[in-house]
Structure formats: C-alpha cells, structure tokens
N, C-alpha and C positions, 0 to 999 in steps of 0.2 A: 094163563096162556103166555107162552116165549115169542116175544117179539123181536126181531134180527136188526137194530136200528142205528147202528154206528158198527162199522168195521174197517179198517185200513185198507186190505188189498183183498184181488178174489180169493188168494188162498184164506186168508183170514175168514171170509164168508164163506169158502166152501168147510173149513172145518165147526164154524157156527152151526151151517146148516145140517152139518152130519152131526153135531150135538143134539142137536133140535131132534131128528127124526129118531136118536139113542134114548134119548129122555122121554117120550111119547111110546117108543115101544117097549122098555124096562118099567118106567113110571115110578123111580128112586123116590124114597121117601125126601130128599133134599133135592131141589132144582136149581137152585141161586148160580154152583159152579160146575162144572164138566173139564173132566181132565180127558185131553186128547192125546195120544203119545201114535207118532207119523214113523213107527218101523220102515218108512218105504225112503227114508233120509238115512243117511251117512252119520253113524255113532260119533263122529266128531262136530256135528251138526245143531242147532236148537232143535230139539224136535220133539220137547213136551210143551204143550200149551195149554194154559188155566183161561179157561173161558167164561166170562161174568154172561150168564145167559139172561139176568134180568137188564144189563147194558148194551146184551149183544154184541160184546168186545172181546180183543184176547187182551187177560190185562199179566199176564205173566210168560214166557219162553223162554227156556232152556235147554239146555243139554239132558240126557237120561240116557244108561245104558241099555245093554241090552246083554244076554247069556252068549257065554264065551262058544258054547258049541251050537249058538244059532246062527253066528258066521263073523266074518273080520271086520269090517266095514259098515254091511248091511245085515239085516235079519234076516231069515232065510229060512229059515227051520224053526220049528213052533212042536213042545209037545204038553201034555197033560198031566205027565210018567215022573213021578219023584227018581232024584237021582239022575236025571237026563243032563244037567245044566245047560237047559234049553229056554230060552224063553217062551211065556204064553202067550196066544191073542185071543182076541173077542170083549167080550165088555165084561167088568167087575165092577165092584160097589166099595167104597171104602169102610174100612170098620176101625177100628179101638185103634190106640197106640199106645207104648209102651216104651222102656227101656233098654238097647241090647247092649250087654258089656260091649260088644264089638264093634258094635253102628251107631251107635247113640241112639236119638229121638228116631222111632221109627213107626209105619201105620198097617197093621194086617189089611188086605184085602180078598176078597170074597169069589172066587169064576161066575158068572153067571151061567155061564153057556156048560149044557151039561156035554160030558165027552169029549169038551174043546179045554176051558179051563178050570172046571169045576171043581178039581185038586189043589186050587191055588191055597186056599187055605192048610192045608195039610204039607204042603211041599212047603210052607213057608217063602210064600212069594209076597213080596212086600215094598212097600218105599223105608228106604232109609238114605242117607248121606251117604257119598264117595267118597268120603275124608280120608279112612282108613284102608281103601281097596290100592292094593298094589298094580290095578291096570287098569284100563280103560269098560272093560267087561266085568258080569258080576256072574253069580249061578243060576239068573234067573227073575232075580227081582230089578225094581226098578229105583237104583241109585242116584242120583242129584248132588249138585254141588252144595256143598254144608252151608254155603252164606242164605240157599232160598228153602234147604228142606224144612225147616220149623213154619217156616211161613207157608210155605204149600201143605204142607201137613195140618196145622189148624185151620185153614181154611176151608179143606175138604174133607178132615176126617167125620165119621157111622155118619155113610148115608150118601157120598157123592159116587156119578156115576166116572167112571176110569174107562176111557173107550180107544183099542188100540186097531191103528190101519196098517195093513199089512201088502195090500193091494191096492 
C-alpha cells in the first residue's frame, strides 16, 4: 500500500496523488518511484519529478524537454506516428538502457496506452541527456540535463511507471 506522508507544497501532493491513483491502475511491477513529467509547464521550467512513493516525496525536479513540433514553450501537440517529432503522452513503464554514440547513457521506454503511445518503443522514444542537443527541444524523447540523467535513470529503470500531464 502507498501512503502520501510528507510532501512540501499542494502541487507536490497533487502530483503524489496522481502517482498514486497511475500506480493502482497500471500495477508496474516496481512502486518505490514514479516519474511525473507536468507538459502543462513552460519547457524552460522544472517539470520532471521523481517521486519516492514509499516516502511520499518529490525527492528529484528538473527540467525535461519536450518535441520541437509539439510547440515552443508549451506542449500542445501529442502523436503516436513515427516521424512526427512530436511528443507523446499518457503513461509508460521504463525499460533496459543502453549506450547511444549520440546521447550517452540512455533508457527505452514502453507506451502503455494503446493508440495514444503505444509506438514509443518503435519510434525510439526515450530518456537520454541534453548534453549534445543543439536546442532546447528533442524529436520526441525525453532529454535531462547530463549532471541528473544517470541518476534518474538507475533509479527507475525495467519497471517504473513514467506518467505525463498534459491537461
């Protein structure tokens, strides 16, 4: 059972408790973290958060882009469709990581939602570092600043749930 039992501000508990009710309805084989990524914040924004749901905390926020033709600022536009450089929403599961010549350390993840992002794997939608991208937007995946991807990456990768707000 996840119990909600320290958190800083309401936003902090409202995105707990949207962990909470993501985790209950997927049923990820890992619970301990939930990554929440808040598209409805400004791409020069924190707006990924690692949330310790057995502390009921946010114990990580950052920055994370978003695909250049979901919009400038905000995200706005969401597809399914390889090739789009759009970004996806609805909830994924983290999977394996690997090496990319381009991106460094980086972690596949999975669409849960069929028709929504169920292509993520196939489109190669993924967390990797923003070390090497020349702007602020990617094609779709979800980039971090290189000092915290390693670390948010082993803490969630095969098996954390990745839940994006869009509304």
């Amino acid at each position: 059972m996840i119990t909600l039992t320290s958190f800083n501000s309401d936003e902090d508990l409202f995105y707990l408790n949207y962990a909470k009710t993501k985790v209950e309805e997927y049923n990820p084989s890992k619970t301990k973290y939930v990554i929440v990524v808040d598209y409805t914040k400004s791409i020069l924004s924190e707006r990924l958060y690692l949330l310790d749901m057995s502390k009921g905390k946010v114990v990580m926020s950052t920055r994370v882009s978003h695909a250049f033709n979901s919009g400038i600022l905000y995200a706005s536009e969401y597809s399914n469709v390889s090739g789009s450089n759009t970004s996806s929403k609805g909830v994924f599961l983290t999977s394996n990581t690997y090496i990319s010549q381009k991106w460094g350390y980086a972690m596949n993840v999975i669409g849960l939602d069929k028709g929504i992002n169920d292509r993520a794997l196939p489109r190669r939608i993924v967390f990797h570092s923003d070390k090497n991208m020349k702007a602020l937007w990617s094609y779709g995946c979800f980039a971090t600043p290189e000092d915290i991807n390693k670390k948010l990456i082993n803490l969630t990768k095969n098996g954390t749930l990745v839940c994006v707000i869009t509304d």
